[in-house]
N, C-alpha and C positions, 0 to 999 in steps of 0.2 A: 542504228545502234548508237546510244553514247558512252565515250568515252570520257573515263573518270579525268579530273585530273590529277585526282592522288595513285592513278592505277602503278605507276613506279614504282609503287611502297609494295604492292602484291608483286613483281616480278623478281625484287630482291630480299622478299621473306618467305617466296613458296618455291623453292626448286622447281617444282610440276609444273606452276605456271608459267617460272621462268625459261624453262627450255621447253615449253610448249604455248609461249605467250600470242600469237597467231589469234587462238581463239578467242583472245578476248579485245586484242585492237591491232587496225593494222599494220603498224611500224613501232618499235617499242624502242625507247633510244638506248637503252641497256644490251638489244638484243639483233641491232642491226637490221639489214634492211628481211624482208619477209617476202619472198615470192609470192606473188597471185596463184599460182597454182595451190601451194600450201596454203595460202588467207583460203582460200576455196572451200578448201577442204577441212579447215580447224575453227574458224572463223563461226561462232554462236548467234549466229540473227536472231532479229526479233521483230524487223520492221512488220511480218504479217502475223496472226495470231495462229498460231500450230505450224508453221512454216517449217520449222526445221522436221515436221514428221516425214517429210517426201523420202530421204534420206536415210531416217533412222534407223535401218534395218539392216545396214549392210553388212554391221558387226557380229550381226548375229547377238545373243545375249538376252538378256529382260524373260522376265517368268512367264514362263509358258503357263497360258490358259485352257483348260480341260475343257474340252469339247464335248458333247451329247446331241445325237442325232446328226445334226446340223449344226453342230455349232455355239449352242449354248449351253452352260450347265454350270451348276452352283458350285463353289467349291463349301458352302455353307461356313461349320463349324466346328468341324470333329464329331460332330453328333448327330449323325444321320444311324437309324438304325434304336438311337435312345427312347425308350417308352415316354418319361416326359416329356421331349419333344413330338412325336407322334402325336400324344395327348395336346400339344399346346398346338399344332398344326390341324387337330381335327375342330379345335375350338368347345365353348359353350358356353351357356345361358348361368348367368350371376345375377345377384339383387345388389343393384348401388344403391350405397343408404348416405342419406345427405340430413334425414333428420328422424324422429321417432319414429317418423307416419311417413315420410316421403323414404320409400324402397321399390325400384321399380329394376323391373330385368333389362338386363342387356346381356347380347351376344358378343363377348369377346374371342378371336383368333388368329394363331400365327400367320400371319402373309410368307408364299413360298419362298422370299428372301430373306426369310428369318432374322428380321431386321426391323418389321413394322407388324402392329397392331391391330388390325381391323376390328372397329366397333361401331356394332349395329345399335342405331337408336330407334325410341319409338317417335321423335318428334316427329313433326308435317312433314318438314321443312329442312332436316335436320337427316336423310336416311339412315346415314354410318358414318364415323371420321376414322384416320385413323392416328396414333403416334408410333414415333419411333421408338427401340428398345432401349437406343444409348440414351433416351431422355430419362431412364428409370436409375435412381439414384440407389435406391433399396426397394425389396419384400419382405415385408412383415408377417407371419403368422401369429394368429390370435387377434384380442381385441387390445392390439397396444397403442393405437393412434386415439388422439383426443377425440374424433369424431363417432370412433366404434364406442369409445370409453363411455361416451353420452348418450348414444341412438342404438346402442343392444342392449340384448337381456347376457347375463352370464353364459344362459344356458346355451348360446351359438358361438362361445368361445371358442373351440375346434374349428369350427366352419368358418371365419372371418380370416380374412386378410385383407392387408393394406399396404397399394401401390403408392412409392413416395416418389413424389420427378424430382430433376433437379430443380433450380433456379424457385422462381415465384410461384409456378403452378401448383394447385390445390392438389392435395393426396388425394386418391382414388382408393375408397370404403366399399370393401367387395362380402359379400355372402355366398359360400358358395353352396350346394344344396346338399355334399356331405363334407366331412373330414376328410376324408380319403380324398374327395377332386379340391378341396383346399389343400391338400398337399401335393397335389401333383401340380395344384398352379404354380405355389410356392416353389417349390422345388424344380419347374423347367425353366422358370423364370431367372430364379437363380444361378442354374449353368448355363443358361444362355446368356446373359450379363455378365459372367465370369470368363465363359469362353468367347464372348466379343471384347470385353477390357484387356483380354490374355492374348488376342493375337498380334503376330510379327508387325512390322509395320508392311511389309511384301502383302503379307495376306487380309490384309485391313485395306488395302488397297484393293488387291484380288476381289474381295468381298463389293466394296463400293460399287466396284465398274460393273461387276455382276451383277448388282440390284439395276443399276440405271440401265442394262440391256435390258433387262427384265420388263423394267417400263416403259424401256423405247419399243421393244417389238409388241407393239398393240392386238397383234391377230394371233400373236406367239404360235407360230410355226417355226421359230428356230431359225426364222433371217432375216434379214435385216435390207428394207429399202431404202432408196436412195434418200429419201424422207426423213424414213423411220433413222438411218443413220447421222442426219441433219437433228432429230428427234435427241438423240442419246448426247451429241455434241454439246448439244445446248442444258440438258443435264449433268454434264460433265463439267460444267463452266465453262463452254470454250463457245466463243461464237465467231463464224467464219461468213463470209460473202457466197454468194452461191454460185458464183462462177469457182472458187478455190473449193465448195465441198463436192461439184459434180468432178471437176479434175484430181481430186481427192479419191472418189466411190468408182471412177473408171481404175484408177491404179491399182486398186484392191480384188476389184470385179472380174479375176481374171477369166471367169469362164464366158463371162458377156452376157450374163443371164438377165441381169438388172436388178439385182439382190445380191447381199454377201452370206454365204454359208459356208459352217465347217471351215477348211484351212483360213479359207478367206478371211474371216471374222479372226482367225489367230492373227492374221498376218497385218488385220489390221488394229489388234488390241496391241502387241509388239509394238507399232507404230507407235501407239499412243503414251507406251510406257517406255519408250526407251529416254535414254538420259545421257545427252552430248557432255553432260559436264563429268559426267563419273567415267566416258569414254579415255578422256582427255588425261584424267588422274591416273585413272589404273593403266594405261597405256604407258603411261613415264614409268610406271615401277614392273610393269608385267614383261619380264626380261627372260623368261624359260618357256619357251614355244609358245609365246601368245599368253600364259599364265604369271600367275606370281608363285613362288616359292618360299618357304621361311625364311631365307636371306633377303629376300625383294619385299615380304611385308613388314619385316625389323625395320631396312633401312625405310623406308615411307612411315613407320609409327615413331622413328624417330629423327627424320627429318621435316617433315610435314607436323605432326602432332605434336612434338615433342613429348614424347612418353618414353620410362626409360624402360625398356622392356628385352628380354632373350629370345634366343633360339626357341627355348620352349615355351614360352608367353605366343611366341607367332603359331608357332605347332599347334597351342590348344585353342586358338583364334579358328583356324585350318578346320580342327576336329569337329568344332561347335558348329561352322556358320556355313561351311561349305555343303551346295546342298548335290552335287554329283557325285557317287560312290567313288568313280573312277579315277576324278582328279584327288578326290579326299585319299584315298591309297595309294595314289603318289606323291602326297603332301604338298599338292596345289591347290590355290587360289582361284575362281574362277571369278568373273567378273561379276554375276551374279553372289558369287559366296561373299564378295569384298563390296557388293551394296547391300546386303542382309548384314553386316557387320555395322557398316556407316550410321545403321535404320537401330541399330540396338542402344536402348537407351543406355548400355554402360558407356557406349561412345559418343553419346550427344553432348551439345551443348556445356549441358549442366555438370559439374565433379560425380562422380559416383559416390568419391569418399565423405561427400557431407551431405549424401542422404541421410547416411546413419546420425545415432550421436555421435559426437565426433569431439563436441567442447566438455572443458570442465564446467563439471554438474556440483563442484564440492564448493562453490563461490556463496556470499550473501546471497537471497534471493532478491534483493535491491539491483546486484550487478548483474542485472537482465534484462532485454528488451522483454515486455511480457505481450503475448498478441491478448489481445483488447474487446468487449464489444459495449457498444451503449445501448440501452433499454432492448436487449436482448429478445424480449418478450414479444417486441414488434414485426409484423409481418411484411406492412408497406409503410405509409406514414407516420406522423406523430399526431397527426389531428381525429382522426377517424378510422383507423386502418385497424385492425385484426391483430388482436394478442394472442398469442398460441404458444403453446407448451414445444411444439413442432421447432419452431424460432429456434432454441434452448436445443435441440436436438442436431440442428444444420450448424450453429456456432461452436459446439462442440465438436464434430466431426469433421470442421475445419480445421480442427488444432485452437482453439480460443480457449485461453485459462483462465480468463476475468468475466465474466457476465452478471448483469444490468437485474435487479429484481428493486420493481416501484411498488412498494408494498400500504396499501390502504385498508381501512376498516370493512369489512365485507357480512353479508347478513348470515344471520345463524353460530354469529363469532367466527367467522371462521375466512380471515384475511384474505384479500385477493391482491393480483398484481394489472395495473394498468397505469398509463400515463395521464397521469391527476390533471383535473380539469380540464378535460378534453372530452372527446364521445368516444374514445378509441375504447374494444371490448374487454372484458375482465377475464384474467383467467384464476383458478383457485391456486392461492400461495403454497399448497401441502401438494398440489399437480405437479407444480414445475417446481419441486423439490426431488418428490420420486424421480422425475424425465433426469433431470441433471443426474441424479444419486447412479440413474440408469448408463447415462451414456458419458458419463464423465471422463473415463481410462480407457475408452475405446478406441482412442487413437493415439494418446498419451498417457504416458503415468504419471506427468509431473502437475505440483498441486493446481486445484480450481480456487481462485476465489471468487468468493459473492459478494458484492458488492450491494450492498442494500442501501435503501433512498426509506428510510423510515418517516413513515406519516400516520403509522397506527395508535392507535388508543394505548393502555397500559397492559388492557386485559387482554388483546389480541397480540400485540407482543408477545405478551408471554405463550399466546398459541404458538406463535410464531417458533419462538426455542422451544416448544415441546414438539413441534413436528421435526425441526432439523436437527433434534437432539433424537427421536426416534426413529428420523427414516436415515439418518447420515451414520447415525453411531457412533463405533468406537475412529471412523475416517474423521472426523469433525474435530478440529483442534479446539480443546477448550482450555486450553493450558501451557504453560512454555516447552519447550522440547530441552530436555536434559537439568538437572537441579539449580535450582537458585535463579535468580533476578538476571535474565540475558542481559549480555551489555552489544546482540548484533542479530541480527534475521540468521536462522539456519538455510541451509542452502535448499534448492531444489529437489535436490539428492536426498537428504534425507524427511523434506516433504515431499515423495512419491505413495499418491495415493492420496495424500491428506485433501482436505477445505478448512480454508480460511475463511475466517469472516468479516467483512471490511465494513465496518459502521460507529455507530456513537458510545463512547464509551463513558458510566458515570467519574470513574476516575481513572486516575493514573497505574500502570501496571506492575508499579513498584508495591501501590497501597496492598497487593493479594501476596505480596510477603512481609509485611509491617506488622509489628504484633498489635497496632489497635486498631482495627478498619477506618482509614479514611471518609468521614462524613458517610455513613454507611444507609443513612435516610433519608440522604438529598436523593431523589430519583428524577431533578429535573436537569436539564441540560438546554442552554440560553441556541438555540439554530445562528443566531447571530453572531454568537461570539467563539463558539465552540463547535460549529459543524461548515462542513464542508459541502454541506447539500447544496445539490442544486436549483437551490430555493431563486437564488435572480433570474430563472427562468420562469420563473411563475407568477401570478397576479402579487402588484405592490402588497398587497393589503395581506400575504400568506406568506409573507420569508421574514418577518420578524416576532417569531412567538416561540415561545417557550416550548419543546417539548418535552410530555415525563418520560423516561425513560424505564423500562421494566427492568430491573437487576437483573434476571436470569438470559434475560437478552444482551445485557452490557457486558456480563462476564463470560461470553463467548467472544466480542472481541479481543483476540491477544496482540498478534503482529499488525496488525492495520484499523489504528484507532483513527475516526476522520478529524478532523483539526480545519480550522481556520486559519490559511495562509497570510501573515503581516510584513512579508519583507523577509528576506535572505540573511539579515542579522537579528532580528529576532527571534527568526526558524531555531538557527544559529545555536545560541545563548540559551532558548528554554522549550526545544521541540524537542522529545527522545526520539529515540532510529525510528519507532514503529510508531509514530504519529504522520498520518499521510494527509496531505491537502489536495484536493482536488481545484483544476483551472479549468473554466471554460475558455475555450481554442481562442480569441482575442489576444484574453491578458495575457493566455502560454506564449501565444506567439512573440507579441509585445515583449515578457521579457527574455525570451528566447533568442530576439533579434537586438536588444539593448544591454543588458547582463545574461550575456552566453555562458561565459567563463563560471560565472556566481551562480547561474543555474544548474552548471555542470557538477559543481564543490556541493551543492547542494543535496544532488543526487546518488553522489557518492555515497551520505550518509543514511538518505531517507528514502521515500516511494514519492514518486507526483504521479497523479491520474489528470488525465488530458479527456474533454468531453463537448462535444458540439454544440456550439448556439443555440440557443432554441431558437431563433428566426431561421433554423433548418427544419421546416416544418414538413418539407416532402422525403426528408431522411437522406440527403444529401451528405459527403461529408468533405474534411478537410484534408491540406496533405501530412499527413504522420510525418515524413522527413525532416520539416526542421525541429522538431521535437523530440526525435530521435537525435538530431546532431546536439541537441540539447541536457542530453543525458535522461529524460524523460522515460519511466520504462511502461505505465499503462495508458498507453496513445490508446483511447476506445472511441471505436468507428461504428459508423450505424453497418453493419454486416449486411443485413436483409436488401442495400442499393448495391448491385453492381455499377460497379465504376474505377475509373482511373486509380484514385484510391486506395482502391480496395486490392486492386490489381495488384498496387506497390504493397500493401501490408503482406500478402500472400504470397510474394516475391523474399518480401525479408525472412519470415518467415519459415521460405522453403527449403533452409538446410537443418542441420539438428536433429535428423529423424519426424524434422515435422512437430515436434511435440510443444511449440509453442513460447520455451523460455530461446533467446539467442543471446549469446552473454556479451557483454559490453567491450569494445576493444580496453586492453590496460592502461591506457592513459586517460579512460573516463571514469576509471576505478580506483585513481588516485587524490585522493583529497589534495592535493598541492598541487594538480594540473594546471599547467597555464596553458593549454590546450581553448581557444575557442574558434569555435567554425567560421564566423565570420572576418574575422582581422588574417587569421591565419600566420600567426607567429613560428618561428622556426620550431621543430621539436618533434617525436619518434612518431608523432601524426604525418609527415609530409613525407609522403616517400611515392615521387611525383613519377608517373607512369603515361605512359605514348600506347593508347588504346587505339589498332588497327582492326576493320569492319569490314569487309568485303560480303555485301550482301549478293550470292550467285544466282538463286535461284528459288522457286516456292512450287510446291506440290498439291493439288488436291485441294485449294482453298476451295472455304464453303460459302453458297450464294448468300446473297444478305438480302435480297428480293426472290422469293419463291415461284413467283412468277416465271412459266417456261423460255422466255425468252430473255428475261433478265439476266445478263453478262458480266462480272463484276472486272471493274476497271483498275487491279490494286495496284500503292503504291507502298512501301516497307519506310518506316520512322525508326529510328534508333535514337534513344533517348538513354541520357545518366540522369538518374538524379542523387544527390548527395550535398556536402556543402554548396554554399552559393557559386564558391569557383569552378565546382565542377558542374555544374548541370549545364546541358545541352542539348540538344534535337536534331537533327539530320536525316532528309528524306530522300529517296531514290524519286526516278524517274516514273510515270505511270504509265505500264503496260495496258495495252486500250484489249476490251475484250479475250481477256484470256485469263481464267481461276485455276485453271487446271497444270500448267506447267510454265507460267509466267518465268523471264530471264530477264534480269539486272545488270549483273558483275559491274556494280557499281564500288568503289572503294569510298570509308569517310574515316579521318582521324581526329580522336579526342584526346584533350589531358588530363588525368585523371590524380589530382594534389592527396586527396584522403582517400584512399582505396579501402580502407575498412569499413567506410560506411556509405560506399559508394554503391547506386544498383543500377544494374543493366537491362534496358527495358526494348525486347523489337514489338513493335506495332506493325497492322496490318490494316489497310483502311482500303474504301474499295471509294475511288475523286468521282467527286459530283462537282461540276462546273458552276454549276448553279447555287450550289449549298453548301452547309458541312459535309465534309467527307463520312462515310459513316465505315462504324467497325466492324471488323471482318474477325479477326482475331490478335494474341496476343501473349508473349512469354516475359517474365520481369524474374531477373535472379542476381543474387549480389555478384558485385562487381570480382570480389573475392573467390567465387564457386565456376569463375568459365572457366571451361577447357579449349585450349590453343588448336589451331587447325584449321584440320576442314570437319565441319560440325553440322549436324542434323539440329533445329531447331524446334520443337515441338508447339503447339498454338493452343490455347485455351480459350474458352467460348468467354464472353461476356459476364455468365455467374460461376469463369473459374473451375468449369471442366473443361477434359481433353479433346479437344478436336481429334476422332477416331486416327485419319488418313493423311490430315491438312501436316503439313512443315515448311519449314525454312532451311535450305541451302548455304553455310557461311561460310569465310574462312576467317578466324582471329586471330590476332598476336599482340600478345600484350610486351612493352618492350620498356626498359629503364629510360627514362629521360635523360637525353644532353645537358 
């Protein structure tokens, strides 16, 4: 095992560690000397991968797994017994429709772990595959995917549904053969993704190991050989030598039969889930027969967590989480009820109280970070890849309030959106109006803007405002909010609900209260001198021409007219609040990194949009951070690449209810800041903070090779990023074969200068010696939003879902600096 050499810092900020420091090294100098007997006995190894299971049992505790027959049995989902499920367990025969004329059947059905998919093809070569349930993002009834939209008649409206996954994978376009069994697909599909997103993290677990028995007993008779147990290990993440899994399958094997059944398989799933480190915790506070009592969990949520909490705060802790009738009726704790506690997300990690809204909503709409996306429309690349209305559907039910529409001349009048001069496909501009119109306030109320890249003729323009004037309505700002000529953006607040429109405008928005219109028949506007397009992404010979402008289109931009950015004194002197410039990530960065300060003053008053290179041709993106420390509020990221990235956008993001605006600390909302990220001059920005990490332990990590013997080797990354002074990286040690209940108790301290716009990032990477390490999983949340303690970590997959089972083990403290 190694020892930290910051572990000091964990023995005189956690009591629990401190008078039970043993387990994590052998001599502590705070804590005198440690007997061998006690190292024996407290002392967390790691040198063998499952080593500490020999042991684990002796306290008793860890959730008992329900037995059948022999020994196995589902704990499923709360719905056994449910007609839909029944239905979706007996299975049937659908038509996947992929075009007018290509519809062909397949057998879809529930697999008995209610967890995976089984589909039968008709290919050679191809028999059946299957997927899993948590890869389903949504079900849809009716013909509301682009693909039903195109390849049915009206008349199978009832009968259609469509499976959406998460990440890159193509929707699945189903016919079913009546209404009545498209609603029962819909509909078990749906409580089965409702009651797997809904369960504990106990029974998510439960769930997991139960599938991987499932597939480890291959003749499923209900036990488990020495193999077949070698078999499920390795499904588990955990890979052992086979001299440790035969002396392993003997310890278990009490009856000597050469199988484990019934107790046996309890005694050896106990093993597997028990947890040295929550022994060690609940033992320093479990002070009434072995239990804790609402005195013993007060002083531990406020010694340990710091929370300021009562008698009666611990009582309804008790009431909630404790799952034995007996101890719950005498107002105890049992060790299991106090790791069903640890596992609930109001005690993770993350604040609870800035899930919700939480900031003022009554500020400029300027004083916001806005979450962002660039050409929206795209599926994968920028060269060649796939426009879909779909795009538009995933960006918004991320929480994204800005989206990308590249709107060109399309046949039959009637405009489409793709990324101009490229092969990448078209979709129709009045599509991905209804989609956004559709999914806009589904996760948010606060407004959407569109952001248009106009290249259309004059006459499709004006298609243009008569669709978004008809499918938007009366949501569609086409006018100031409240009488007379604003002199400021209204806030968030009172655009809930609304669209904005961000594009060219003929004139100025003073001229639409002027008793004589302003040039009222000029309808051209010079791209050069007056737009902000992203015309130097495109061929020399197409970013300097004129285009006309349609009035009925100009006079829908109100608050976000585009403009041609000339300098920070020019802006200055003759740009109004609602004329926005757009930078490609270069120049932003460039003067991001040379006039911080002047790009901060600038932001104060007005909107900048941030947008990638076009030499990101695979849809790559940048990091938002320093453009963010920049006062920058539409940082747009290409959405559709998982990536680091993307990771941090969805991190800043993640407080606020989610809903996409995050409002600027107060000194980027002052015109006279002398606030800038890089020099870091004294001022109500520095309030310099001692960031303590004790990364303990990881649960349940998931393989990153599918492959049955593939073992992942992870190591835990703790990353800030924020200003330049603060960002940092620090990794733990790499546990060699073991996903499953990997142990660290590695400690690392940072300093943290701007904590408000600082974010806390753990990585999970599974070392390749030979190569990049590759990703495992991942949580990023502002630096502002931890909670102190000991803290459950939660991991998200690569496109930004939740790892079911998988977590991280911590303890933090954040502490005022010397």
């Amino acid at each position: 095992m190694t020892v930290s050499s910051n572990r000091c810092w964990s023995l005189q900020h956690s009591p629990a560690l401190r008078s039970s420091s043993c387990w994590l090294t052998e001599i502590s100098p705070l804590t005198g000397n440690c007997t061998h007997e006690n190292r024996e006995q407290l002392l967390v190894k790691q040198s063998k991968p499952g080593e500490n299971l020999q042991n684990n049992n002796k306290r008793g505790g860890g959730t008992k797994v329900r037995m059948k027959k022999n020994g196995i049995e589902s704990k499923l989902t709360g719905m056994e017994g449910d007609p839909d499920l029944q239905f979706l367990l007996q299975g049937g025969d659908l038509l996947k429709v992929l075009s007018p004329s290509w519809k062909k059947t397949r057998h879809l059905k529930l697999q008995e772990d209610c967890k995976t998919i089984w589909r039968e093809s008709k290919k050679t070569f191809k028999s059946s595959q299957t997927f899993p349930v948590d890869s389903i993002a949504a079900v849809r009834l009716g013909r509301q995917s682009e693909g039903l939209k195109k390849n049915t008649e009206e008349h199978v409206e009832g009968r259609c549904f469509t499976i959406v996954f998460k990440g890159r994978r193509k929707n699945l376009d189903l016919i079913a053969s009546s209404e009545e069994e498209s609603g029962c697909w819909v509909r078990g599909l749906e409580k089965l993704i409702s009651r797997l997103d809904n369960l504990s993290a106990n029974q998510a677990k439960d769930h997991w190991i139960f599938s991987c028995l499932s597939k480890a007993d291959k003749n499923k008779d209900s036990q488990l050989s020495q193999q077949e147990m070698k078999n499920f290990l390795q499904l588990l993440n955990i890979g052992l030598d086979d001299d440790y899994a035969e002396m392993l399958f003997k310890k278990c094997d009490k009856s000597e039969s050469g199988y484990l059944a019934g107790a046996e398989i309890e005694h050896f799933y106990n093993l597997l889930t028990h947890r040295e480190e929550i022994d060690v915790i609940y033992g320093e506070y479990a002070k009434t027969t072995g239990f804790m009592n609402a005195g013993n969990l007060v002083e531990f949520l406020t010694k340990e967590q710091r929370e300021k909490v009562t008698l009666a705060d611990a009582q309804k802790i008790i009431e909630k989480y404790e799952p034995d009738e007996q101890a719950k009726g005498k107002s105890l704790l049992s060790k299991d009820g106090f790791l069903m506690y640890l596992h609930d997300p109001e005690a993770m990690v993350f604040n609870p109280d800035h899930k919700k809204v939480y900031q003022d909503m009554q500020q400029p709409l300027n004083h916001y970070f806005i979450s962002s996306s660039h050409n929206t429309y795209l599926t994968e690349d920028q060269l060649k890849g796939p426009s879909s209305t779909e795009a538009y559907v995933r960006a918004l039910l991320k929480g994204c309030r800005c989206v990308e529409l590249d709107c060109w001349d399309g046949s039959d009048n009637e405009p489409v959106i793709y990324h101009g001069y490229t092969l990448t496909s078209k979709i129709l501009f009045k599509d991905a109006i209804k989609t956004i119109k559709e999914y806009a306030f589904k996760k948010s109320d606060y407004p959407v803007i569109l952001s248009l890249e106009n290249h259309c003729s004059v006459e499709q323009q004006s298609v243009m405002a008569q669709h978004m004037s008809s499918i938007l309505g009366s949501a569609l700002v086409t006018t100031p909010l409240g009488d007379g000529m604003p002199a400021n953006f209204p806030s968030p607040e009172e655009l809930k609900g609304k669209f904005l429109i961000k594009g060219k405008r003929l004139n100025k928005l003073e001229a639409s209260f002027a008793d004589v219109t302003e040039e009222a028949d000029n309808t051209d506007v010079t791209e050069e001198e007056d737009s902000s397009n992203e015309a130097d992404d495109q061929p020399a010979e197409k970013s300097k021409k004129n285009l006309t402008l349609a009035k009925e289109l100009s006079d829908m931009v109100i608050y976000c007219k585009s403009v041609h950015f000339n300098g920070f004194e020019d802006a200055r002197k003759n740009q109004s609040f609602y004329e926005i410039s757009s930078f490609k990530e270069g120049k932003a960065v460039k003067l991001a990194e040379e006039s911080a300060n002047a790009y901060i003053r600038h932001n104060v008053e007005k909107l900048s949009r941030i947008y990638p290179a076009g030499s990101r041709t695979d849809s790559s993106n940048y990091n938002p951070v320093p453009l963010w420390n920049a006062g920058c509020q539409i940082v747009a990221l290409n959405f559709q690449t998982a990536c680091t990235e993307l990771d941090i956008n969805q991190g800043r993001f993640l407080i606020n209810g989610k809903g996409g605006y995050v409002l600027k600390p107060a000194y980027m909302r002052d015109g006279a800041t002398e606030f800038d990220p890089i020099t870091l001059t004294r001022g109500d920005w520095l309030q310099h903070k001692t960031l303590h990490v004790m990364v303990i332990s990881g649960q349940q990590l998931p393989k990153v090779n599918q492959k049955k013997s593939s073992i992942v080797d992870p190591l835990v990354k703790v990353q800030i990023y924020g200003v330049p002074a603060d960002v940092a990286e620090k990794e733990t040690s790499v546990v060699a074969n073991n996903g499953f209940n990997p142990s660290w108790n590695e400690n690392f301290r940072f300093d943290v200068n701007v904590p408000e716009l600082a974010l806390v990032r753990f990585l999970i990477e599974d070392h390749d010696s030979t190569s990049d390490n590759e990703f495992v999983g991942q949580y990023t949340l502002p630096f502002n939003s931890l909670k102190l303690g000991y803290r459950h970590v939660p991991l998200l997959t690569r496109n930004g879902d939740k790892l079911p089972s998988a977590g991280l083990f911590v303890h933090v403290m954040v502490l005022d600096a010397e």
